[in-house]
C-alpha positions as CSV (number, residue, x, y, z in Angstrom):
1,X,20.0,-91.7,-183.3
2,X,17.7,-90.0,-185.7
3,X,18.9,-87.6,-188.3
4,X,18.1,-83.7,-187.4
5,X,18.9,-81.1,-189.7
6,X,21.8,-79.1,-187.5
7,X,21.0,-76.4,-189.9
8,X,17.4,-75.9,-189.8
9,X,16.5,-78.1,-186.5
10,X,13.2,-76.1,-185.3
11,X,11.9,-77.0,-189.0
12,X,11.8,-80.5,-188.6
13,X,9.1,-82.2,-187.1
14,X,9.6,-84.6,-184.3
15,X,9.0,-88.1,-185.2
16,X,6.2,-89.9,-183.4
17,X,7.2,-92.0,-180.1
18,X,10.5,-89.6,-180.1
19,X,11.7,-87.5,-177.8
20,X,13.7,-84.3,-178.7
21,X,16.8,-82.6,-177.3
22,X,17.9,-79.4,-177.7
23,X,22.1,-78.8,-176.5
24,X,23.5,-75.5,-175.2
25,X,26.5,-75.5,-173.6
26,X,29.4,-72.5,-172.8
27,X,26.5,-69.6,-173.2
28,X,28.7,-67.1,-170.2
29,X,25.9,-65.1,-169.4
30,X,25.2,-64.4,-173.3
31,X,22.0,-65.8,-173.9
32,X,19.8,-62.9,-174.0
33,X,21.8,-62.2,-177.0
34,X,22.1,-65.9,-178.8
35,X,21.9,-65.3,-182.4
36,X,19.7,-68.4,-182.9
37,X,16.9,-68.7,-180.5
38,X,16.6,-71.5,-178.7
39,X,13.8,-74.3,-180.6
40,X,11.5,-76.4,-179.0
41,X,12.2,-79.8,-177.7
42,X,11.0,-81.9,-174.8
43,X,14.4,-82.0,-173.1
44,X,16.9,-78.7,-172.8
45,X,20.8,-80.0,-172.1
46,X,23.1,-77.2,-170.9
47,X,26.5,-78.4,-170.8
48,X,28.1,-76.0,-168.2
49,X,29.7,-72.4,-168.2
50,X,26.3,-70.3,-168.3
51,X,28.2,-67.8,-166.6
52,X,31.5,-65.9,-166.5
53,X,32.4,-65.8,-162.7
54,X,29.3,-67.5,-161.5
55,X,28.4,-64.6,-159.8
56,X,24.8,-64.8,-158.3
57,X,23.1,-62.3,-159.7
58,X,24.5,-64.1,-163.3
59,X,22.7,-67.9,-161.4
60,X,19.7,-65.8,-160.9
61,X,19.7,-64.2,-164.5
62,X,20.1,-67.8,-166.6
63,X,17.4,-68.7,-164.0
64,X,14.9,-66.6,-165.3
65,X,16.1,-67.0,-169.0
66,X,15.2,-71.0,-168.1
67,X,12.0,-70.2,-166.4
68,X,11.2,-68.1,-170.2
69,X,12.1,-71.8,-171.9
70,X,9.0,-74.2,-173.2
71,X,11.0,-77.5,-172.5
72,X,9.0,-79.8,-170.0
73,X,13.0,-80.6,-168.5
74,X,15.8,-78.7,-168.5
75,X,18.8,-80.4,-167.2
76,X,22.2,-77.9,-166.3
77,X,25.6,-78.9,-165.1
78,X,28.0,-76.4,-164.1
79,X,31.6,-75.6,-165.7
80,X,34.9,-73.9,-164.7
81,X,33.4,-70.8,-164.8
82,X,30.7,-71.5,-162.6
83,X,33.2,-70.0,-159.8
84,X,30.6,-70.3,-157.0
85,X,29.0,-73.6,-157.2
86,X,32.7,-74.8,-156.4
87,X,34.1,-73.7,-152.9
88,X,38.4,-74.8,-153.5
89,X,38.5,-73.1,-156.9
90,X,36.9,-69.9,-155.4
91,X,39.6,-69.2,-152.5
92,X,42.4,-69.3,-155.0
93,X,40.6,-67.1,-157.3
94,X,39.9,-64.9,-154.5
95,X,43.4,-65.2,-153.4
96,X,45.2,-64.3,-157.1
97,X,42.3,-62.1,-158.6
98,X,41.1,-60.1,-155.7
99,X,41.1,-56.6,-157.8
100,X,40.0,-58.6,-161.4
101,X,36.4,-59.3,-159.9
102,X,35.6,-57.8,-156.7
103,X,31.9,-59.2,-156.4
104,X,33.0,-62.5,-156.6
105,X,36.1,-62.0,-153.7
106,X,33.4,-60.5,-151.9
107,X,31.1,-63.3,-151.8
108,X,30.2,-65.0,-148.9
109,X,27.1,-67.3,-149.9
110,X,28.1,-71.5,-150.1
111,X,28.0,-72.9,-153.2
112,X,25.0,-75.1,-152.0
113,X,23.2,-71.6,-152.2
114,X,24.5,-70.8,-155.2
115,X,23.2,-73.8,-156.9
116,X,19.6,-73.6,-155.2
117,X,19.0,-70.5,-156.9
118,X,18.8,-72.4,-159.7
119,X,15.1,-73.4,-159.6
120,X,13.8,-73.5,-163.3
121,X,16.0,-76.6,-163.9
122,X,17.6,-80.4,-162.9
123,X,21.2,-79.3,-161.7
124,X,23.4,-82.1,-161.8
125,X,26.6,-82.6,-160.2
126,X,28.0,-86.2,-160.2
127,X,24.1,-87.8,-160.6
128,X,21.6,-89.0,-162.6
129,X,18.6,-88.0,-163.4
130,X,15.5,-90.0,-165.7
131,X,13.2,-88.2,-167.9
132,X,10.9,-89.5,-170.5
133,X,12.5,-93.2,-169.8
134,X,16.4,-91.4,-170.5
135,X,19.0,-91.7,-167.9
136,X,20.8,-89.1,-168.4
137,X,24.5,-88.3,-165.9
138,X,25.7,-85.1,-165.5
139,X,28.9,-83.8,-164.5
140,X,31.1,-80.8,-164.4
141,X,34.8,-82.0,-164.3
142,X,37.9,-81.0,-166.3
143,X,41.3,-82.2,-166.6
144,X,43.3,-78.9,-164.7
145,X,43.2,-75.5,-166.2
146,X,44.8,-72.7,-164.8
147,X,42.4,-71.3,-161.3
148,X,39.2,-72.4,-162.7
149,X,36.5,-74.8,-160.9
150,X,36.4,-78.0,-160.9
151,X,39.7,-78.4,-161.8
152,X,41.1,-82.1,-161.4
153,X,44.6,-83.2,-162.4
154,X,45.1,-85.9,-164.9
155,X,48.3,-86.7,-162.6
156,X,46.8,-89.5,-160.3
157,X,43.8,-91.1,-160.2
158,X,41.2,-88.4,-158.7
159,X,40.0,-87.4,-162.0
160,X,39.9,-91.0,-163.5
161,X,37.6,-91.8,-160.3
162,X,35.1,-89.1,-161.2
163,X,34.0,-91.0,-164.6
164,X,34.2,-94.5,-163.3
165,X,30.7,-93.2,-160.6
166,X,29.3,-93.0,-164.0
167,X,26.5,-95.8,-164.3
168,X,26.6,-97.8,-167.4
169,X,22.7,-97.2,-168.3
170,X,23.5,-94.0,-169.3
171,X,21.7,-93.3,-172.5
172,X,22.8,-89.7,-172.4
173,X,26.3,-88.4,-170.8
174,X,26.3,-84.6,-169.6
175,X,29.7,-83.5,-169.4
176,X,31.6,-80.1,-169.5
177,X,34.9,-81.7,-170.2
178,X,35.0,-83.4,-173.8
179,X,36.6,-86.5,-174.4
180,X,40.5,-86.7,-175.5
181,X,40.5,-86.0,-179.4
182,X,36.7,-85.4,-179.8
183,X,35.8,-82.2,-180.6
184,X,38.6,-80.8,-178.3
185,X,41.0,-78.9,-180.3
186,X,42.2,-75.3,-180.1
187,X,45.2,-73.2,-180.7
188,X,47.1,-74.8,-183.5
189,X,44.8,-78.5,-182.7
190,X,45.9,-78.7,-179.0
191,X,43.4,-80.8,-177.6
192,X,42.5,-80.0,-174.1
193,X,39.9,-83.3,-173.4
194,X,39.9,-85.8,-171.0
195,X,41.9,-89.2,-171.7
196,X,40.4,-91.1,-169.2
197,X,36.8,-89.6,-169.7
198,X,37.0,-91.2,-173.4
199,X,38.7,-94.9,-172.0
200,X,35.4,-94.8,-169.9
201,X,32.8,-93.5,-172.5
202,X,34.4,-95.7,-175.4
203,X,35.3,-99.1,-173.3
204,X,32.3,-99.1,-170.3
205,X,29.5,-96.5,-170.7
206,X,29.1,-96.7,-173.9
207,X,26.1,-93.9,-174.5
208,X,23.9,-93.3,-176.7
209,X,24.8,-89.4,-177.1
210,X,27.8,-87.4,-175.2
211,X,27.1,-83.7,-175.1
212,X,29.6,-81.5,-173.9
213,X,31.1,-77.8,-174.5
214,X,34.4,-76.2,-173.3
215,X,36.5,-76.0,-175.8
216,X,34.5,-72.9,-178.2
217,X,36.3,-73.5,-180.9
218,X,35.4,-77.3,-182.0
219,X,31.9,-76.7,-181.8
220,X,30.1,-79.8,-183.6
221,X,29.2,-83.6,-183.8
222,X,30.9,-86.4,-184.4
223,X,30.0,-90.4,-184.2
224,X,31.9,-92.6,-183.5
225,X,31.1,-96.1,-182.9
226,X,27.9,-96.7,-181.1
227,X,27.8,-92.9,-179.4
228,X,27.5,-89.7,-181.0
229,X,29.6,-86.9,-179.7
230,X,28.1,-83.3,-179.6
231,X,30.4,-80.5,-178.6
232,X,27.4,-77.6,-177.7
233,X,29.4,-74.8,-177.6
234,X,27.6,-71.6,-178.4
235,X,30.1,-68.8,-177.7
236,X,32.4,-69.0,-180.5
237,X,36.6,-68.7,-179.6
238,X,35.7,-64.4,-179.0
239,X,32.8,-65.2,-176.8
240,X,30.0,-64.2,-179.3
241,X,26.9,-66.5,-179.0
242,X,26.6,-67.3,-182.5
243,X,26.5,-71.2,-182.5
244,X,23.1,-72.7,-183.8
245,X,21.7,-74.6,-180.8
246,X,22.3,-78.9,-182.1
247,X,18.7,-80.9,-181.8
248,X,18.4,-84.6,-181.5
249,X,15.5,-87.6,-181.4
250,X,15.7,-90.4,-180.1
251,X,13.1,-92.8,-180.5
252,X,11.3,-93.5,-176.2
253,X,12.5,-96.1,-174.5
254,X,10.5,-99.1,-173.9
255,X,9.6,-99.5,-170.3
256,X,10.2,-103.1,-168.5
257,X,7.0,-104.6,-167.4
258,X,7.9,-103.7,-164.0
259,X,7.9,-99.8,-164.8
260,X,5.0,-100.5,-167.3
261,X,3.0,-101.9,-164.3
262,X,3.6,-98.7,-161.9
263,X,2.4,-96.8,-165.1
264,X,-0.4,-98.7,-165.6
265,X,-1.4,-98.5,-162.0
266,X,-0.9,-94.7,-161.4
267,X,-3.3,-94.3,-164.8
268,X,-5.9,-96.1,-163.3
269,X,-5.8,-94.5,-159.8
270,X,-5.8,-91.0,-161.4
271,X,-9.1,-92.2,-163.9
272,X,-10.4,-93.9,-160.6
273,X,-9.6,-90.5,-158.9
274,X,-11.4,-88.2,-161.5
275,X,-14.6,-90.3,-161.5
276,X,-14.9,-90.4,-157.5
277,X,-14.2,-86.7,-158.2
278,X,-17.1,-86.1,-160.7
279,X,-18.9,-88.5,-159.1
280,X,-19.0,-85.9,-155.7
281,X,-19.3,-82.9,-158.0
282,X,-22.8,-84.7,-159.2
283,X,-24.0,-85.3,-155.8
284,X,-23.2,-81.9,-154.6
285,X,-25.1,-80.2,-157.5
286,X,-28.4,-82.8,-157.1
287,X,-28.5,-81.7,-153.1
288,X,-27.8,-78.3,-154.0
289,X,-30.9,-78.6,-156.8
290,X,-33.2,-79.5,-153.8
């Protein structure tokens, strides 16, 4: 991974044959009022919890705060606060905190509506997505926490089966959740990751970069090994959006001659398309001449 000033990232230019990431993550409905605007990059990585209660109108808002963004891809995952985009965790909050948040106990959209609404971005849940030659996975899950969404115990093997979907050609993980002992610690160095997220991430997937949030107060990056770990945070432990969005490059991916040939191929039909097309224009304006 290339070295970007954390500090000062929007000053640094962007190598050539790079491609640039910018991480957000935990930004609760805040980020009309970040303290650091967000730089340019190619790629935007939210890391989940955009919201408090996932409340639509809060979906719509981030929306149009991502539609205002001047990254060519924006990829989202959701968190445990995004209430709505998670139907089990919303009865039981419904259920314990009818008088707490009456909007959302009223809701009666599905979370499939809930996450169409978000139309300015890639929303991942559980899949992958490439951009730029980068396969990048997304997903929300958390080892249990109280009522929140997507809540999995550790207990078991349901949350263990979560990270083993996740393919190993990632280059880039997307996780709300951070690994067990990275960039997880709160409250007296509790850590509150995911053991079998980090077996899977340090053993089989092995990525390039693992961007997370979550945990506010561990805001940062770490490397480790092969993979550098970036907890995104940007609410600090009060929920004041003071954290400096983190930038990365990472120098493009050579494509395989199979993906080289498709490129090569769609070039030449689109130069082969523009010539038949300025080739019409010409005859049009000669007939029109006489």
């Amino acid at each position: 991974m290339s070295s970007v000033s954390v500090d000062n990232p929007e000053n640094e230019p962007c190598p050539p044959d790079h491609t640039r990431f910018v991480c957000i993550s935990d930004t609760h409905s805040r980020h009309t009022r970040m303290t650091h605007a967000v730089p340019w990059g190619h790629v935007l990585l939210h890391a989940g919890d955009f919201t408090m209660h996932g409340l639509l109108a809060e979906v719509v808002d981030f929306n149009t705060f991502l539609g205002t963004l001047p990254h060519e891809h924006k990829i989202v995952i959701a968190g445990n606060h995004e209430l709505t985009f998670d139907e089990g965790s919303r009865e039981e909050f419904k259920q314990r905190f009818h008088d707490l948040c009456p909007d959302l106990c009223r809701a009666t959209s599905s979370a499939a509506h809930a996450k169409s609404l978000l139309t300015n971005c890639w929303y991942l849940e559980d899949e992958e997505v490439t951009v730029r030659g980068f396969h990048i996975y997304g997903s929300p899950w958390q080892p249990a926490h109280r009522w929140w969404a997507f809540n999995v115990s550790e207990l078991g093997t349901r949350l263990a089966e979560k990270w083993e979907r996740i393919p190993t050609h990632t280059d880039i993980l997307l996780t709300h959740s951070p690994p067990h002992g990275i960039r997880d610690s709160y409250s007296f160095m509790r850590h509150a990751g995911c053991k079998e997220l980090l077996r899977e991430v340090k053993t089989r997937i092995k990525p390039q970069c693992h961007v997370f949030g979550h945990i506010h107060e561990d805001y940062g990056v770490t490397v480790k090994g092969s993979t550098t770990y970036i907890n995104a945070a940007t609410c600090n432990g009060g929920y004041r959006p003071t954290r400096q969005p983190i930038v990365f490059d990472l120098p493009n991916p050579e494509l395989d001659s199979a993906t080289q040939a498709l490129a090569d191929i769609s070039l030449v039909d689109t130069i082969r398309d523009v010539l038949w097309r300025l080739g019409q224009l010409s005859l049009s304006f000669f007939s029109n001449k006489g």
